[in-house]
C-alpha positions as CSV (number, residue, x, y, z in Angstrom):
1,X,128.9,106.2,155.8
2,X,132.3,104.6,154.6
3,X,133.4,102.1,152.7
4,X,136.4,100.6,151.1
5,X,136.3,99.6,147.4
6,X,139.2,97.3,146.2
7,X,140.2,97.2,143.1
8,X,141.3,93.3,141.6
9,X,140.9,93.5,137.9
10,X,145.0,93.2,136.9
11,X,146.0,89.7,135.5
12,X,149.8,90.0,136.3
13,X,150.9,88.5,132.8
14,X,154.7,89.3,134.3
15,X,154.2,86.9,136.9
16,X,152.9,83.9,134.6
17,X,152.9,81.0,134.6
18,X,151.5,81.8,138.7
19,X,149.1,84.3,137.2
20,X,147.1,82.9,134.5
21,X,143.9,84.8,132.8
22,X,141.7,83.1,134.9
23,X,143.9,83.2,137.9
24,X,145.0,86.5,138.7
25,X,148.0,87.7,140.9
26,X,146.0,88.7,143.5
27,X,145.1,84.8,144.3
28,X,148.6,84.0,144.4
29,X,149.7,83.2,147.7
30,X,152.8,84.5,147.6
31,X,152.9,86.4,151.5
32,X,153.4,83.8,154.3
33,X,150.3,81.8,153.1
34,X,148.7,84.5,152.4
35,X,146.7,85.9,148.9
36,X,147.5,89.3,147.8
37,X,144.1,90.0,148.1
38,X,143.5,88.7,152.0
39,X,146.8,91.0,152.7
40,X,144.5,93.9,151.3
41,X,141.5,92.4,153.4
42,X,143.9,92.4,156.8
43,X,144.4,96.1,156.8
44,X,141.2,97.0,155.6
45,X,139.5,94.8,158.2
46,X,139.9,96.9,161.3
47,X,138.2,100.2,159.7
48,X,135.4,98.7,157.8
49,X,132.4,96.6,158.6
50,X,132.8,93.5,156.2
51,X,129.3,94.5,154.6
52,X,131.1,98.0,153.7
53,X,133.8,96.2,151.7
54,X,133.4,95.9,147.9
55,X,135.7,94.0,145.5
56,X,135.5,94.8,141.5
57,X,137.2,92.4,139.2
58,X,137.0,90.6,135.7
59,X,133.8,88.6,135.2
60,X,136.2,85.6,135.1
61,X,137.5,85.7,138.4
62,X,134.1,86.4,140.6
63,X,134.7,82.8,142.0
64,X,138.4,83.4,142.6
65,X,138.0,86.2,144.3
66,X,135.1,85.0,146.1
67,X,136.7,82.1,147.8
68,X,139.8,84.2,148.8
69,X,137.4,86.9,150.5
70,X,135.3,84.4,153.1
71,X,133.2,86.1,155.3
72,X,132.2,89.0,152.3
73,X,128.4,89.2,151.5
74,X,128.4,87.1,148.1
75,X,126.9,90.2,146.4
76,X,129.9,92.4,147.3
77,X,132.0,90.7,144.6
78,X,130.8,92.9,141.5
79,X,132.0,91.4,138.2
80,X,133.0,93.5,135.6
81,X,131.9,92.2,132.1
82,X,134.8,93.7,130.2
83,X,138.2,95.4,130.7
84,X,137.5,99.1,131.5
85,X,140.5,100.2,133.1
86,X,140.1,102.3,136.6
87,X,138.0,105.1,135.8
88,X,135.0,102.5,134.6
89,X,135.6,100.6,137.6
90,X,135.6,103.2,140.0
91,X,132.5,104.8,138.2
92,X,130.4,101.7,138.9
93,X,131.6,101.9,142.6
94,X,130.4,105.2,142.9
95,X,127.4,104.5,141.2
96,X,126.0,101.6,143.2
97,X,127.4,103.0,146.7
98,X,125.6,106.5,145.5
99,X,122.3,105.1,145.1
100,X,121.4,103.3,148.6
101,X,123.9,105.9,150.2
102,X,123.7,109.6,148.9
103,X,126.5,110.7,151.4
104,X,128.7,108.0,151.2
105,X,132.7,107.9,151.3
106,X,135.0,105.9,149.3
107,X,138.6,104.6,150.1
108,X,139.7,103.0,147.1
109,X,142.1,100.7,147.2
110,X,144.3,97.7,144.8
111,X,144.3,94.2,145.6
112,X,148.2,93.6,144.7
113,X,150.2,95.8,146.9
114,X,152.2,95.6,149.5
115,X,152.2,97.6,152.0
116,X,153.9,97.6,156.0
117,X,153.8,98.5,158.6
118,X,150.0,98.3,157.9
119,X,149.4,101.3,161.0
120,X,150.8,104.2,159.2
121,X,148.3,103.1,156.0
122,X,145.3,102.9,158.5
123,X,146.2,106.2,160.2
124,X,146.3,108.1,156.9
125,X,143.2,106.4,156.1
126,X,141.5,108.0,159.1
127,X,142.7,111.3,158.4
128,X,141.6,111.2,154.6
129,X,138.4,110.2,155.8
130,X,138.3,112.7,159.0
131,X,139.4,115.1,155.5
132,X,137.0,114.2,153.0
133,X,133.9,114.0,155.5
134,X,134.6,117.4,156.2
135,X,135.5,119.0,152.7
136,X,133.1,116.8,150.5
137,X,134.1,118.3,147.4
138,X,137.8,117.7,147.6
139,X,139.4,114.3,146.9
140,X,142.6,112.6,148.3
141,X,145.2,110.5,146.9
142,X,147.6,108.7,148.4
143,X,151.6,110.0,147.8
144,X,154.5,107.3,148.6
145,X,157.6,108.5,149.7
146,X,160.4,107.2,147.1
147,X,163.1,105.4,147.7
148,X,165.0,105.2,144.4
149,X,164.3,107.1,141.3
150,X,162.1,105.0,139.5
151,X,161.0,104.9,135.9
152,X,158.2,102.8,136.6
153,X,155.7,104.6,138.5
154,X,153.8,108.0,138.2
155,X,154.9,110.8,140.2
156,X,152.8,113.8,142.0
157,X,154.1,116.9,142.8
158,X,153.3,118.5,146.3
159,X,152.4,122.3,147.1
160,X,151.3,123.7,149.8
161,X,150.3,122.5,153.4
162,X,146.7,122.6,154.3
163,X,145.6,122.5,157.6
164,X,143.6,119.7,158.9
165,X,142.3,119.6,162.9
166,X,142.2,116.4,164.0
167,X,144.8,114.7,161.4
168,X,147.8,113.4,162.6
169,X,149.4,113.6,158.9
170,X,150.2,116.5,156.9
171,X,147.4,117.4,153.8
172,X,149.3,118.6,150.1
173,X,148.0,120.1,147.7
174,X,148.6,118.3,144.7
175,X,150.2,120.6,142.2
176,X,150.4,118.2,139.2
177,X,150.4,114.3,138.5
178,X,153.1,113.3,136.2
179,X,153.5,110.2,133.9
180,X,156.5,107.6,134.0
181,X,159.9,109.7,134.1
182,X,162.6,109.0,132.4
183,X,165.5,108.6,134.7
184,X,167.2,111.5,134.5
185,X,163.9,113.0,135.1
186,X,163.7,110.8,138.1
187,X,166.5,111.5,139.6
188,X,165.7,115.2,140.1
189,X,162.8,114.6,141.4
190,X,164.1,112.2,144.1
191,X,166.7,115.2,144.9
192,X,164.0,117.5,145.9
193,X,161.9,115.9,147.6
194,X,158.4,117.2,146.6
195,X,157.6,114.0,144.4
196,X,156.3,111.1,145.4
197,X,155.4,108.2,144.0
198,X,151.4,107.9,143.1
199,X,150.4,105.0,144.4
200,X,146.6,104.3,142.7
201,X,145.1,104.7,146.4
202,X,142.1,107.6,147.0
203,X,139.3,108.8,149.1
204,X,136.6,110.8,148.1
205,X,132.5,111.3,148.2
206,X,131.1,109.1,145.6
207,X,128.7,112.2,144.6
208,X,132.2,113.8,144.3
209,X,134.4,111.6,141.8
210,X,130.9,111.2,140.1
211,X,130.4,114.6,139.4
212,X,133.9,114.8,137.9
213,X,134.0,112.4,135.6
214,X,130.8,113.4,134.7
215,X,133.2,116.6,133.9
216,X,136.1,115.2,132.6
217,X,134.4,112.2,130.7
218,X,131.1,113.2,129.5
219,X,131.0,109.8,127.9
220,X,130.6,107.8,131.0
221,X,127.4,109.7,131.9
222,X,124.5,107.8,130.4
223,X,126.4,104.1,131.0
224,X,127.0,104.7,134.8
225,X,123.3,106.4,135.3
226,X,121.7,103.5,133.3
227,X,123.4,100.8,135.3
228,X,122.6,102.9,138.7
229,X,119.1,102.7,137.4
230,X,119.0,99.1,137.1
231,X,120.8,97.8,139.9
232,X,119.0,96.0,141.8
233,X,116.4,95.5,139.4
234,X,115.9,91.5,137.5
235,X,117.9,93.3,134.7
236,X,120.5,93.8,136.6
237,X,122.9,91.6,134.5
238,X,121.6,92.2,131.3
239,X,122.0,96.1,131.8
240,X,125.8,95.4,133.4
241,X,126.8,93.5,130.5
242,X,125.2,96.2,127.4
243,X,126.2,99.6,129.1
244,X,129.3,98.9,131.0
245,X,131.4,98.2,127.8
246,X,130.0,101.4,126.6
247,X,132.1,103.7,129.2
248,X,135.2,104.9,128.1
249,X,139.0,102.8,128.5
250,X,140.9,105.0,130.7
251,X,142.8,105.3,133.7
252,X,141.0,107.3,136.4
253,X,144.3,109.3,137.1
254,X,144.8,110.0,132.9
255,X,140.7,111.0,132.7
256,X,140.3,112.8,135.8
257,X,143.0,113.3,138.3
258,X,145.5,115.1,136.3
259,X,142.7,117.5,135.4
260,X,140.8,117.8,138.3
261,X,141.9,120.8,140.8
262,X,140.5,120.1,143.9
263,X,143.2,117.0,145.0
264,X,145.1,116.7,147.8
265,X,147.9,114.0,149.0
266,X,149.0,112.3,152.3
267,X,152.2,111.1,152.3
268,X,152.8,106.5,153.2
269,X,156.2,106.7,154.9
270,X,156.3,103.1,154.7
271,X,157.3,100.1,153.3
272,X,155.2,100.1,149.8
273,X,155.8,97.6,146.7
274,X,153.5,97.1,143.9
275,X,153.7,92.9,143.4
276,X,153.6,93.2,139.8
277,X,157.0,91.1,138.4
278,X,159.5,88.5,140.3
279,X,161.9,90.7,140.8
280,X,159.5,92.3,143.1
281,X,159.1,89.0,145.0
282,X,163.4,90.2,146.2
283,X,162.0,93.0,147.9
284,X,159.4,91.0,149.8
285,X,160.9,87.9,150.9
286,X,164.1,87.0,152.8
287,X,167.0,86.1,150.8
288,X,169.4,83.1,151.9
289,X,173.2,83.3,152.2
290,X,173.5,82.9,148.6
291,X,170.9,85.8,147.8
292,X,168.7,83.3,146.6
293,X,164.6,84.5,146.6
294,X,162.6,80.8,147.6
295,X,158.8,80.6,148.2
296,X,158.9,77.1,148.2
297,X,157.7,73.5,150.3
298,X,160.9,71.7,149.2
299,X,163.8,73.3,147.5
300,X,167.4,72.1,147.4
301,X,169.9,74.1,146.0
302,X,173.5,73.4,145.3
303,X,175.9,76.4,144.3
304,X,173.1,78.8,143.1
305,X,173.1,82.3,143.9
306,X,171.0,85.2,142.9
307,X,168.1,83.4,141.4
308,X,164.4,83.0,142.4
309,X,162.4,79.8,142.8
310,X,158.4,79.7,142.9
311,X,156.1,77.5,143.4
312,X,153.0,77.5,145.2
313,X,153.0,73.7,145.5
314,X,154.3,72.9,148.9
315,X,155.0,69.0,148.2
316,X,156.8,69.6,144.8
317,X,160.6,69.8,145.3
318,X,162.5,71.9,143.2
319,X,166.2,71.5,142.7
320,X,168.8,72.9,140.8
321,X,172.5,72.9,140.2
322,X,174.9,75.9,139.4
323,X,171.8,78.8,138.6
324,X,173.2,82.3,138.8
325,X,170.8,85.1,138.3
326,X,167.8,82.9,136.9
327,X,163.9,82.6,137.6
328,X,162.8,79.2,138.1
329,X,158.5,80.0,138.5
330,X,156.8,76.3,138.8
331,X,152.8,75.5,138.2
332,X,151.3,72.5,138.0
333,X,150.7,72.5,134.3
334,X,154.2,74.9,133.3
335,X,157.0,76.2,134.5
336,X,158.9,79.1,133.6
337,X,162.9,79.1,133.0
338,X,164.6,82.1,132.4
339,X,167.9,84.4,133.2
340,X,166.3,87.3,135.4
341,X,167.2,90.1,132.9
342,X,165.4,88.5,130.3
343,X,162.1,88.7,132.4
344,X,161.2,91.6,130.4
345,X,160.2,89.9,127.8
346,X,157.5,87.8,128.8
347,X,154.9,89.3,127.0
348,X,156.9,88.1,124.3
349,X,157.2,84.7,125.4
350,X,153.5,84.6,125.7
351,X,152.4,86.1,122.4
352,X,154.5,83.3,121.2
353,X,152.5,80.4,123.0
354,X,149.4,82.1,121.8
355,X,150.8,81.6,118.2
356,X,151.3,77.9,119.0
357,X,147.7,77.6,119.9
358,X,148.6,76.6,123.7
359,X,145.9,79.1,124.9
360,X,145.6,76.4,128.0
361,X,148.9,77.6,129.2
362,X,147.9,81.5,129.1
């Protein structure tokens, strides 16, 4: 059978004071009204029965992410105890789906992207699935055409063209996955136009991404068959909580992808943004005259141009004279001030409120 596994685990520190550590990005609702994560839950909708949808995040957001996901069996929010990056996440997935389904197919998916028109991500869907159903040992990712040459993301390089009956897009082989570029590096690859951006999306077996981290990361072995074991069981959370901190911190495309051999790519021609900072926020919503970014109730502005203003309050007015190029980001216990090239250094900003014991803020 299939089923979707979303990933919603990231905090979002760049887009504090929204996105706190017990309220993550994808709760913001930042998208006409709409959470990050009930965007995800729209396209995933049509193509999954509700009970087939699982969410992994922190332990600290279960409730969160529970009341932004109505209509989800309550048990399909698994809480993570600690941080474990993807490949820990995606291990557990694997491992819970595995035991009540031995054949079972994973789409795995993030909580805080953006992506549109959200038909050309369902079709490639389909055809991963129509791929993977019918070569269980090979594993797809998800390729997004670039736009610009960015420094940000991970690339992967495309090879040759397999042949798929019954898929309407083409199926790469992946011929390497390749870390941030610089931008020199990124511009050549945008020139030739077999790189594309990686975009933290897959479909595979669960027997199948098992069996390679079981390759690639010997020290997940024992952890994920312990908790398989035990699910279920009235130890349940006692065995989560010892052996899931045991598995190994690492990304599932550092651990496994970029060593694995059987991975292929489908190519997202489509609108795709990864809703991670406020800049992003330009991409996403319509500017006005003055190329001003508002997600606001009540906002007056007077001579401003090229700033943002947030705030998730609908009946709290926010106005401002003169801004040019600043990030005005409102909660109901802080608000963030700060020229839009400096947004960089948040991080900073927050180490520095931890150091002022004003945890309450973070």
């Amino acid at each position: 059978m299939n089923y979707a596994v979303i990933m919603a685990g990231g905090t979002g520190k760049r887009l504090w004071p929204l996105s706190r550590e017990k309220r993550p990005k994808q709760v913001l609702k930042l998208l006409h009204g709409l959470t990050l994560l009930q965007d995800c839950f729209e396209r995933l909708s049509p193509m999954f029965d509700k009970r087939n949808i699982l969410i992994l995040t922190n332990a600290g957001y279960v409730d969160l992410i529970r009341e932004s996901s109505s209509g989800l069996p309550f048990d399909n929010v698994i809480a993570e105890p600690v941080v474990r990056d993807t490949a820990g996440a995606i291990g557990l997935a694997a491992a819970i789906l595995s035991k009540y389904d031995p054949d079972a197919t994973m789409v795995v998916v993030t909580a805080d992207q953006l992506i549109e028109p959200k038909e050309v991500f369902q079709k490639a869907v389909k055809d991963a699935l129509t791929f993977v159903n019918n070569n269980p040992d090979d594993m797809i990712t998800f390729g997004i055409q670039p736009t610009f040459p960015s420094t940000q993301l991970g690339y992967i390089k495309l090879a040759s063209v397999r042949k798929c009956p019954h898929c309407e897009n083409k199926i790469y082989r992946v011929e390497t996955f390749i870390e941030k570029p610089d931008d020199g590096t990124a511009k050549k690859y945008l020139a030739t136009g077999k790189y594309l951006w990686n975009s933290g999306m897959f479909v595979w077996k669960a027997r199948t991404i098992l069996a390679n981290i079981e390759k690639f990361l010997p020290g997940a072995v024992e952890p994920l068959r312990t908790i398989q074991r035990g699910w279920d069981s009235p130890n349940q959370k006692q065995i989560l909580e010892e052996w899931f901190p045991k598995l190994p911190k690492i990304s599932i495309d550092f651990g496994v992808m970029e060593k694995a051999k059987n991975v292929y790519a489908i190519k997202l021609d489509c609108r795709w943004l990864d809703i991670g900072s406020y800049a992003a926020l330009a991409d996403i919503i319509s500017s006005d005259k003055d190329n001003n970014v508002v997600v606001a109730g009540q906002s007056r502005l007077l001579d401003c141009k090229n700033s943002i203003v947030v705030t998730e309050d609908k009946n709290h007015l926010i106005a401002a004279i003169g801004l040019d190029n600043i990030i005005i980001a409102h909660s109901p216990d802080a608000t963030l001030i700060c020229h839009a090239d400096q947004a960089n250094r948040l991080k900073e900003l927050l180490d520095l409120i931890k150091q002022h014991n004003s945890e309450k803020f973070l």
